[in-house]
Every structure is written in C-alpha cells, then in structure tokens.
C-alpha positions, 0 to 999 in steps of 0.5 A, spaced: 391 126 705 392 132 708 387 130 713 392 124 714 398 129 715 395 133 719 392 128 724 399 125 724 403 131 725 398 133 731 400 126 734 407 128 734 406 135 737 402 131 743 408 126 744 413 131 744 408 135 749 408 128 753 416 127 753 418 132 755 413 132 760 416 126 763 423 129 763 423 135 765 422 134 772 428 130 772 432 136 769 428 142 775 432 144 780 430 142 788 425 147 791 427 149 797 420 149 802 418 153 808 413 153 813 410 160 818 405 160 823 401 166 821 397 166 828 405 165 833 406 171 828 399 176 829 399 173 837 406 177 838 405 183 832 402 190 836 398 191 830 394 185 830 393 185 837 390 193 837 386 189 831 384 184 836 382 190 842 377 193 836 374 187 833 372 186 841 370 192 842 365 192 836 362 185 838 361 187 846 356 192 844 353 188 839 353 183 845 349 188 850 344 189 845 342 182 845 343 182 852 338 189 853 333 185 847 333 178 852 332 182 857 325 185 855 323 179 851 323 176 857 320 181 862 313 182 857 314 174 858 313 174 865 308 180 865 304 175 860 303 171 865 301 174 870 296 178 867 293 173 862 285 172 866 285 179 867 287 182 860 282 181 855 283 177 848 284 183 845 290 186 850 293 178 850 293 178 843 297 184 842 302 183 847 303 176 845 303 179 838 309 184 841 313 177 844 313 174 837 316 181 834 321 182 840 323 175 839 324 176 831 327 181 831 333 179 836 333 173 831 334 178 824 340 182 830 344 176 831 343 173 825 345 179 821 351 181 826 354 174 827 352 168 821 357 166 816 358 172 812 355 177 816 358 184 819 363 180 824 366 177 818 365 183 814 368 188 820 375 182 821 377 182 814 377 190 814 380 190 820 385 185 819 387 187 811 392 191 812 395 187 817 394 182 812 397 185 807 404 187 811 405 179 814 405 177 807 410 182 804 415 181 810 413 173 808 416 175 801 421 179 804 424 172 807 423 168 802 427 172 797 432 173 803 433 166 804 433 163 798 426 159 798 421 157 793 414 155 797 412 156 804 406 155 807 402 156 813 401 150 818 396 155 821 391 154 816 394 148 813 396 142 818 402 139 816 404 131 819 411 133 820 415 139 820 423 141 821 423 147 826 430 150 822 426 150 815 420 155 820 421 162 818 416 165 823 421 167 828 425 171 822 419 174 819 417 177 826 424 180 826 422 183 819 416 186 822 420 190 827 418 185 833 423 183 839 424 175 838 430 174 843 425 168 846 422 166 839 429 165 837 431 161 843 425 156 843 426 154 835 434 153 837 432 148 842 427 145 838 432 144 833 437 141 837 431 135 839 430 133 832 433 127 830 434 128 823 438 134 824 444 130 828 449 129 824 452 123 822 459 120 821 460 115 815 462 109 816 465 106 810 465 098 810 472 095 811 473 092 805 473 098 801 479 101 805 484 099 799 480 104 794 484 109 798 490 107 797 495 110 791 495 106 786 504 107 786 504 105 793 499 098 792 504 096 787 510 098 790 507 094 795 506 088 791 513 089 788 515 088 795 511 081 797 515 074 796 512 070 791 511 063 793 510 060 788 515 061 783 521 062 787 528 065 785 533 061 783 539 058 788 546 060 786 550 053 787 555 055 792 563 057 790 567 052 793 574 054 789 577 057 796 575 052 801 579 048 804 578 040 803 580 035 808 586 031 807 586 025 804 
C-alpha cells in the first residue's frame, strides 16, 4: 500500500514538473538578442594590435631557426653527395647518420612550436588573455547598458541572417576607448538598406472604417435615414377654407 502511495505521488510530482514545463515559456518574457563581431573588435583595438606585433615577433624567430636548421640539412645533402666515393663506409655513415639527426631535430622544433597545442598556441592564449578578458567585460558592460539577454559572437559563430541595429560591435569599441566616427557610419547605412527595418503604414481593409465611428453619431445617423418601408402616414388636407367654384 505504501509502495502504491508512493509511486503515485511521485507520478504527480513528474506530471506537475512536466506542465509547468509546457507552460512556463508561455508566461517568460521575450529575450532581447544581440550579436558582436569580436574580430572587427580586436582589428581596431590597440592592445590587440601590439599583441599581434609580439606573437609575430616571437614566431619570426622561431621561423629563422627552421630557416637556419634547413639550411644546414641541406648543406651536409650536397656534401654527401660529393663526397660519397671518396668517403669510406664509416665516414658516409656517420654523415648520412648527422642527416637523420638533423632532420629529426627540425621536426620535433617545429612539431613543438607549431602543432595543435604546442608553444604557439600556448604563447596567443597568454598574450591574448587579458585582452580577452577586457572585451568581455566591456560586452557585459553593454548588455546591461542596453537591456539584452544573450549575445553572440558571428566571429566564432556564424549567423544565416542578422539585423545590423541589434550589432553592439561598434558601442563595445566605444566602451573600450576607441574612435568609431567610421564604424558607426557604416552599421547606419547598413541599417537604412534592410528591408525589414522600413517602416510600414497599416492599412486598414474598407469594410472595417464603420468600427471607427461613435456608436451616438451611427445612430444619429440611422435616426436621420427615411424609412422606405413603413412610411409616415399622410394628413388628409383641409378643405374648410377653400374656395368652391359656383354651382
């Protein structure tokens, strides 16, 4: 019995969960969307752009020692060429055996620097992290300034169709200090060219123009109108006063 009990019970909890799961939504208000574009964003920010010039220079000379590792590889190539029939066995061996070490070690170098998590990628989330870190808190910034509830980023997510006035790109530079006279010109044109943001004049259908008018004025109006089918009656007209011809 109390097993019973119990088993029903929880099918009303589930039940109960599951309506007001349906209904809820019906009762939430709408959630206002925006969109940036984080990489407009670091393209005009200076801080991103000084990150950009460190990254570069670190990876420039990690480049110029691949560059100076290729150089010797193929250098001892071309002298193991030349000098295979003059070298003796052993002499060839341990060059050929230099070649294989040469070669492995620019592959570890580059392998190291350059594939997926390695030091490159290592080295811009270091960089970047603060910039990071500085966007997001201007994005917040905006959001709670606007009033919205989600926004995304089209730079990381692509987006099939977006309204340029929901775009807060250009007010998030201008919390992050940057000149967006340009920016700002643009998004406005952009906005002007969406159809959707033209505005459109209702047009009411003709047969509702009698709802508009004051229910007094329509019955006035009906009071006014002849009635055709049961007419007024007709005085008979008086003919005490008239005149009769002579007999």
């Amino acid at each position: 019995m109390k097993t019973k009990c119990l088993k029903t019970g929880t099918c009303m909890v589930v039940v109960y969960f599951l309506i007001n799961m349906i209904i809820s939504p019906i009762n939430l208000p709408a959630q206002r969307v925006g969109f940036i574009a984080s990489d407009v964003i670091r393209e005009h920010l200076p801080e991103a752009k000084q990150a950009d010039q460190r990254i570069k220079t670190i990876v420039d000379e990690w480049k110029r020692e691949l560059e100076t590792t290729d150089k010797n590889i193929e250098i001892l190539e071309t002298d193991i060429k030349k000098n295979r029939l003059i070298w003796t066995d052993e002499e060839r061996q341990e060059k050929e055996k230099e070649l294989e070490n040469l070669k492995n070690e620019r592959m570890t170098y580059a392998r190291k620097k350059f594939e997926t998590n390695g030091e490159y990628d290592k080295t811009v989330k270091d960089i970047y992290k603060p910039i990071e870190e500085k966007i997001y808190a201007a994005v917040q910034e905006v959001a709670n300034e606007e009033g919205f509830d989600i926004i995304f980023d089209k730079s990381v997510q692509p987006l099939p169709y977006t309204n340029f006035k929901f775009d807060l790109t250009v007010k998030v530079l201008r919390k992050l200090g940057v000149n967006v006279e340009e920016l700002e010109k643009e998004q406005k044109e952009k906005i002007a060219k969406d159809p959707r943001n033209f505005k459109r004049q209702s047009q009411e259908p003709p047969g509702r123009n009698k709802s508009r008018i004051n229910p007094g004025e329509e019955n006035r109006d009906i009071e006014r109108k002849p009635n055709l089918m049961n007419p007024p009656p007709t005085a008979a007209p008086d003919t005490s006063n008239k005149i009769m011809p002579p007999k």
